[in-house]
GUPAMI-237397 format. One line per 2 residues: their letters; for each residue x, y, z of C-alpha. Coordinates in nm, 2 decimals, always signed. Example, Ala and Ser with C-alpha at 12.3 -4.5 7.8 and 13.67 -1.06 7.14 Angstrom:
2
as = +1.23:-0.45:+0.78 | +1.37:-0.11:+0.71
END
This chain:
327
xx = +1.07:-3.08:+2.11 | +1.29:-2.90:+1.84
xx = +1.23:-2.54:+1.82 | +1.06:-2.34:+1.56
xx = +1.27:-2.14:+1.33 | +1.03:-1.84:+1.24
xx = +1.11:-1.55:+1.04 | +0.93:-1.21:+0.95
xx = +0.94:-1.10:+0.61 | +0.89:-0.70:+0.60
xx = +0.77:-0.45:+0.85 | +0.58:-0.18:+0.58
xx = +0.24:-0.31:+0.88 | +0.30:-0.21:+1.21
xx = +0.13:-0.52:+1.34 | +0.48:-0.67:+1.21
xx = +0.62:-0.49:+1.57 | +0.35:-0.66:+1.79
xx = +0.41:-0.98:+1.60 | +0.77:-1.06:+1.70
xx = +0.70:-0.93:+2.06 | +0.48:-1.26:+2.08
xx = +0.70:-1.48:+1.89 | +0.97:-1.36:+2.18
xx = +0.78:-1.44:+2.44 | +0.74:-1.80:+2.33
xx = +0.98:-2.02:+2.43 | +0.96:-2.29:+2.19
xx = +1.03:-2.06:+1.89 | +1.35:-1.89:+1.75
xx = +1.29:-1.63:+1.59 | +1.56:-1.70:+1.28
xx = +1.54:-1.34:+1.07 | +1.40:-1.05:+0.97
xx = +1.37:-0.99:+0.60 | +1.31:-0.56:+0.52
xx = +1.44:-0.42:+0.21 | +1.38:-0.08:+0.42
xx = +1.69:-0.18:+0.73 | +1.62:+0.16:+0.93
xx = +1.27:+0.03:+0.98 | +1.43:-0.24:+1.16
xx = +1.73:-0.17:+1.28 | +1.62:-0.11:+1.67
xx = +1.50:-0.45:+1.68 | +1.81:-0.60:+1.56
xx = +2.03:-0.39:+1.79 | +1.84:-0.52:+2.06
xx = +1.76:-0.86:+1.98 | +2.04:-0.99:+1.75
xx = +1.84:-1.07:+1.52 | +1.98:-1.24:+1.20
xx = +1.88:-0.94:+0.90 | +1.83:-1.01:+0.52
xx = +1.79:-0.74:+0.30 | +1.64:-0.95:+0.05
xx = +1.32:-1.16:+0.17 | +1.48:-1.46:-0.14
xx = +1.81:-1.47:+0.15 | +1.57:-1.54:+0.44
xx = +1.40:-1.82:+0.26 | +1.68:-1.99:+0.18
xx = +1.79:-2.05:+0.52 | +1.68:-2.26:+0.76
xx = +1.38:-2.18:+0.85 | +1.00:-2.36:+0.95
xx = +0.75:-2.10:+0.91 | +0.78:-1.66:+0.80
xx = +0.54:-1.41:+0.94 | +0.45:-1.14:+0.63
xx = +0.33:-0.78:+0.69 | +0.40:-0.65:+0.39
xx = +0.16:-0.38:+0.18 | -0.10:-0.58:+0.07
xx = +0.00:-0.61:-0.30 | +0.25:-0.78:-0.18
xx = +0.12:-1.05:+0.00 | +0.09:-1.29:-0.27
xx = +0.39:-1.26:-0.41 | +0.57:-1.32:-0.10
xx = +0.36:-1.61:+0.01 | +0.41:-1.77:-0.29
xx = +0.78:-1.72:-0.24 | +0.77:-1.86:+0.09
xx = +0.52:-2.16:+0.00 | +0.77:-2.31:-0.31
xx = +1.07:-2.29:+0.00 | +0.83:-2.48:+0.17
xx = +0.76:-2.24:+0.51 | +0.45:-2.20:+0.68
xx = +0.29:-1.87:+0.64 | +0.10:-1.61:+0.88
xx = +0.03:-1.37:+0.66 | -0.11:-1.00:+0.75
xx = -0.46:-0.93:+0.64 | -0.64:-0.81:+0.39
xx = -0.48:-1.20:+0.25 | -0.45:-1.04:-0.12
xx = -0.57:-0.74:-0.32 | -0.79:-0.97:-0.56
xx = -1.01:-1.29:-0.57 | -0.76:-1.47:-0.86
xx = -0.45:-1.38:-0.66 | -0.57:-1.52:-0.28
xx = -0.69:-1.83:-0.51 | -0.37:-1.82:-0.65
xx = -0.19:-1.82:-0.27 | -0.41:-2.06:-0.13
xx = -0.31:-2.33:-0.40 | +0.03:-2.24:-0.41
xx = +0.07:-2.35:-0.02 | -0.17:-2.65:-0.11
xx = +0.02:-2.76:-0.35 | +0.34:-2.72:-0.17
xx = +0.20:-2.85:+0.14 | +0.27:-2.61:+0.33
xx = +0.00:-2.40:+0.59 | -0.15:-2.04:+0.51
xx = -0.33:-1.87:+0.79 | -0.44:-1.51:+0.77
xx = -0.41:-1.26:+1.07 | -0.73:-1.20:+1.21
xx = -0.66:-1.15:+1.58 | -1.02:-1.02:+1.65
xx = -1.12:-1.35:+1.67 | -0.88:-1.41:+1.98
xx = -1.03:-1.07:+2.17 | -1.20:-1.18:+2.50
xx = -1.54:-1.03:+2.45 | -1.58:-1.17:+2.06
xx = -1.44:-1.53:+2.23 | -1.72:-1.50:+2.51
xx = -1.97:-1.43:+2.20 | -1.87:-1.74:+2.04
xx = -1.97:-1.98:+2.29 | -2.25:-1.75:+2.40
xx = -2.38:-1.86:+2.04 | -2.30:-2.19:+2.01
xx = -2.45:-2.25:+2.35 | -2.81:-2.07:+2.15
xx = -2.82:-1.83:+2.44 | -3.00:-1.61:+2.16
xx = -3.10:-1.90:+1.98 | -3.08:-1.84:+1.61
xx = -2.91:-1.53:+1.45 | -3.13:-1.32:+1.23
xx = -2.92:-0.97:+1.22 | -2.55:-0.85:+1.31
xx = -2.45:-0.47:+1.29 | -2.10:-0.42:+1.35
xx = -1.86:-0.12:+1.32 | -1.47:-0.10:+1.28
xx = -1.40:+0.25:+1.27 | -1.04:+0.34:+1.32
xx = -0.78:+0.62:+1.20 | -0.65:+0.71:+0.90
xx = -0.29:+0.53:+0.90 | -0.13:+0.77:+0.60
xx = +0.15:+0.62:+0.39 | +0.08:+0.32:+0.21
xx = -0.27:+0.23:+0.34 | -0.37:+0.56:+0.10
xx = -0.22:+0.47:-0.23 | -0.42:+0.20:-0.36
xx = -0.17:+0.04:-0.58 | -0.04:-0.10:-0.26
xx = -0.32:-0.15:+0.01 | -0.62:-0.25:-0.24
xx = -0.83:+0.04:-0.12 | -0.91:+0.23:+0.17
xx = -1.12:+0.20:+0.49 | -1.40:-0.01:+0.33
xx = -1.13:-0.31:+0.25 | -0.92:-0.23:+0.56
xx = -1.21:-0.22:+0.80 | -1.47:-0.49:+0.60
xx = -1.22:-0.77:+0.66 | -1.17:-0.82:+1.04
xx = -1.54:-0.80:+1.19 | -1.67:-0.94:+0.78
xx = -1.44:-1.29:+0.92 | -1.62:-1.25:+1.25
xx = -1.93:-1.25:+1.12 | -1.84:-1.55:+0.91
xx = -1.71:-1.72:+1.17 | -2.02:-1.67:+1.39
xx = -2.25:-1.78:+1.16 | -2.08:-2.10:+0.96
xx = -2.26:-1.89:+0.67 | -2.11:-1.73:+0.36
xx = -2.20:-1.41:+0.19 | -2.44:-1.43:-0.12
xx = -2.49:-1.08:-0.19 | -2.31:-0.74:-0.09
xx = -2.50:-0.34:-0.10 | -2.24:-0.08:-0.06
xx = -2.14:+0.31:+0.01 | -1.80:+0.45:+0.03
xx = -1.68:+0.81:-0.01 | -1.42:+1.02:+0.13
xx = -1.54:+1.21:+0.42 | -1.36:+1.24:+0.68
xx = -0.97:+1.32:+0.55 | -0.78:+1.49:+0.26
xx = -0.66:+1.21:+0.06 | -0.80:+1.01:-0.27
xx = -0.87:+0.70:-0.14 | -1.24:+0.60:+0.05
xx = -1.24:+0.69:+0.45 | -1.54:+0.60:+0.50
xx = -1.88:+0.34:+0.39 | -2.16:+0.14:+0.48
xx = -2.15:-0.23:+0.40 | -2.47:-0.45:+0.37
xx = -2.43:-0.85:+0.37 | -2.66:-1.11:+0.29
xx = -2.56:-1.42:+0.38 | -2.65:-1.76:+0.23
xx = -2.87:-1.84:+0.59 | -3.10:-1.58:+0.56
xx = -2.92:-1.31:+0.85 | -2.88:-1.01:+0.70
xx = -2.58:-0.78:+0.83 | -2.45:-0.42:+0.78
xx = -2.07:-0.32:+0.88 | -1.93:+0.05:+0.92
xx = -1.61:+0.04:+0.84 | -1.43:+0.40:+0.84
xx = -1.12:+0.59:+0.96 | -1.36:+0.83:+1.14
xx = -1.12:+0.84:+1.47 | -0.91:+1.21:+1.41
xx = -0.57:+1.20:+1.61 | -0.76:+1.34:+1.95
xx = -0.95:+0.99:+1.99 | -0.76:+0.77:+2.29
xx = -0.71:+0.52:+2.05 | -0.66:+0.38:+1.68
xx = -1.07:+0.31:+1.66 | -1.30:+0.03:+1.76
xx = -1.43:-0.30:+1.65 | -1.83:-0.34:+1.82
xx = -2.14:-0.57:+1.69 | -2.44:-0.63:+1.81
xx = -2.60:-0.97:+1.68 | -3.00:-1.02:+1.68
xx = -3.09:-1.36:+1.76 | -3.45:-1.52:+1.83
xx = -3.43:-1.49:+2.20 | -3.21:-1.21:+2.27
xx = -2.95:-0.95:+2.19 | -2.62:-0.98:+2.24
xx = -2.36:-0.72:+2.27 | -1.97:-0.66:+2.15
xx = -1.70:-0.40:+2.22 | -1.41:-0.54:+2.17
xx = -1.19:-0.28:+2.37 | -1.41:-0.21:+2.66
xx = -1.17:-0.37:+2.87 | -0.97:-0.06:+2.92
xx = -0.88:+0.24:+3.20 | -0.96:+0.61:+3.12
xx = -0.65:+0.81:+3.15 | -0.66:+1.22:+3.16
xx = -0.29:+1.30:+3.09 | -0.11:+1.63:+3.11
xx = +0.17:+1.52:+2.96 | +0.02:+1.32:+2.64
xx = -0.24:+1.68:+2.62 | -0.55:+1.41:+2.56
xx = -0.77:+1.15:+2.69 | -0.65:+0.83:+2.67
xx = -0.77:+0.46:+2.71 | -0.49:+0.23:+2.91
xx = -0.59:-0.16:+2.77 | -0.57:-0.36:+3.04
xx = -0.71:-0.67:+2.79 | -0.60:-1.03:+2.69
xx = -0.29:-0.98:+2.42 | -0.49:-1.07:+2.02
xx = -0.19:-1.05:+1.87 | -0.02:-1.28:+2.14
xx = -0.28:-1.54:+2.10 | -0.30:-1.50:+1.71
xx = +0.05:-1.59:+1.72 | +0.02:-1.87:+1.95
xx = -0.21:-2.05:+1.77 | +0.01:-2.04:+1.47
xx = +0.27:-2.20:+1.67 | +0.06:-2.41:+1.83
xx = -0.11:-2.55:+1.50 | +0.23:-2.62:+1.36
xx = +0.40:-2.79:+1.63 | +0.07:-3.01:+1.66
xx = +0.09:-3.08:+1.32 | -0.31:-3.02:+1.30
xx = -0.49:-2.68:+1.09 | -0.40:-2.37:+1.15
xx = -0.70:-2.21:+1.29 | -0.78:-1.93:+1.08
xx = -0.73:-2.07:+0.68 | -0.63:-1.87:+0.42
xx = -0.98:-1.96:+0.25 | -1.10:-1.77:+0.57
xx = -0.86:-1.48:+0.44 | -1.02:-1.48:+0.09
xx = -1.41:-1.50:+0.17 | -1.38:-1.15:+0.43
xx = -1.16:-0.99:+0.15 | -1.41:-1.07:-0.11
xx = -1.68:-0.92:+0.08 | -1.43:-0.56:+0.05
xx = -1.42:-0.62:-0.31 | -1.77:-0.65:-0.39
xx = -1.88:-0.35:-0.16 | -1.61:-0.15:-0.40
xx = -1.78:-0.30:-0.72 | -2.14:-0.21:-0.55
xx = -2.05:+0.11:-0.51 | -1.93:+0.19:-0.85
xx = -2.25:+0.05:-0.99 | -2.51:+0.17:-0.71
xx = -2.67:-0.22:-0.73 | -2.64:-0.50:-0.51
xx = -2.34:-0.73:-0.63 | -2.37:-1.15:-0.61
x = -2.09:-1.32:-0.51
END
């Protein structure tokens, strides 16, 4: 079997990093260039992996190439997908998949139309705990689900993630989208109407840190999400990602990074939490591959992508208006 030629267009998303340590560990893919208009963001990687660099994304896509990982800033997205759908590549693209409704429609029928595959980078769904829920609740160990309260409250990243002409918005459409796809994914049911908060609370900066998410979903289960970049610098790591889902004969219980060792540093001056964990962004990437050298779906669409950013974009439309929003 022929290898895949995979490239990486930008590394503005630090998941980018993580990213290409998978794609090296996989021997049936090359990894064929790095596209990054920004080369000092790069440049270690290329010294130590002679890695083929383009400054300009348009060079990368012109070469020969199967498929291109994106973690761009989120306005970006679609313009880059689009891009890499009309060369024909496959596409993993970083979420949140788009910054609007008409632009992720837009993606998804671009790589439709040019047959090419669009999956979006949810890599919570590849954590051991939320993989153990899964078949817990397809096996009806709680039978059926009537309620799911989940959190994703991380750190404030800074840079781009603040200045919403790039990311979208803040914490509420960074933190909505992973556990908002879980929740999706756990139910087979879609969101009919969203009730949301968000504020700044926790940090100096104009963009929302914090919120309080309310879902209704088209099956009756009702759901509420705190997403938030809560965690100050001291925590032991970037945040968490925990739900707890109600079901007609029992609870069941999430955290997602509980598989960890405490760690009381000198040297680092703070608590910290050593992950001792299955690799997500290993086996995110891994099914990507795997999908494509298969020839079969990738496993997370980009219509998944669109339904847990839409959810973001309601709760910001809520909020403005203080009323429930229909999607």
């Amino acid at each position: 079997m022929n290898k895949l030629r995979i490239g990486l267009i930008s590394f503005a998303h630090s998941h980018a990093f993580s990213y290409l340590n998978a794609l090296l560990s996989i021997p049936e893919v090359e990894v064929a260039g790095i596209a990054d208009e920004e080369k000092n963001r790069v440049q270690k990687v290329l010294d130590q992996h002679a890695i083929p660099y383009f400054a300009d994304y348009r060079d990368l896509l012109k070469s020969d190439l199967d498929a291109v990982v994106i973690c761009s800033e989120n306005s970006r997205h679609a313009e880059l997908t689009l891009a890499a759908a009309e060369a024909g590549k496959h596409i993993l693209c970083e979420k949140p998949l788009g910054i609007t409704v008409s632009e992720m429609e837009a993606m998804i029928e671009g790589c439709r139309r040019s047959g090419v595959q669009l999956m979006t980078a949810f890599p919570c769904r590849y954590i051991p705990a939320v993989v153990q829920a899964k078949e817990a609740i397809d096996r009806g160990e709680i039978g059926e689900i009537i309620a799911i309260k989940g959190t994703n409250r991380g750190s404030m990243p800074g840079g781009w993630f603040i200045d919403k002409k790039l990311s979208g918005g803040g914490a509420v459409f960074d933190h909505t989208v992973h556990v908002m796809d879980l929740m999706h994914w756990f139910l087979g049911a879609e969101v009919t109407e969203v009730f949301a908060y968000a504020d700044t609370r926790f940090n100096d900066i104009e963009i929302d840190d914090a919120g309080m998410v309310h879902a209704k979903f088209d099956n009756g289960v009702f759901a509420v999400l705190d997403p938030s970049w809560s965690r100050k610098p001291v925590f032991p790591t970037w945040g968490d990602v925990t739900m707890e889902i109600t079901g007609t004969k029992g609870v069941l219980s999430i955290d997602s990074f509980a598989q960890k060792n405490d760690v009381y540093s000198v040297q680092a001056g703070k608590a910290q939490w050593s992950y001792w964990g299955d690799n997500m962004d290993e086996y995110l990437v891994r099914g990507f591959v795997d999908a494509l050298q298969k020839g079969e779906p990738v496993p997370i669409s980009g219509e998944d992508g669109m339904k847990a950013a839409a959810v973001g974009l309601a709760a910001y439309e809520s909020a403005r208006r203080g009323e429930p929003v229909k999607l």
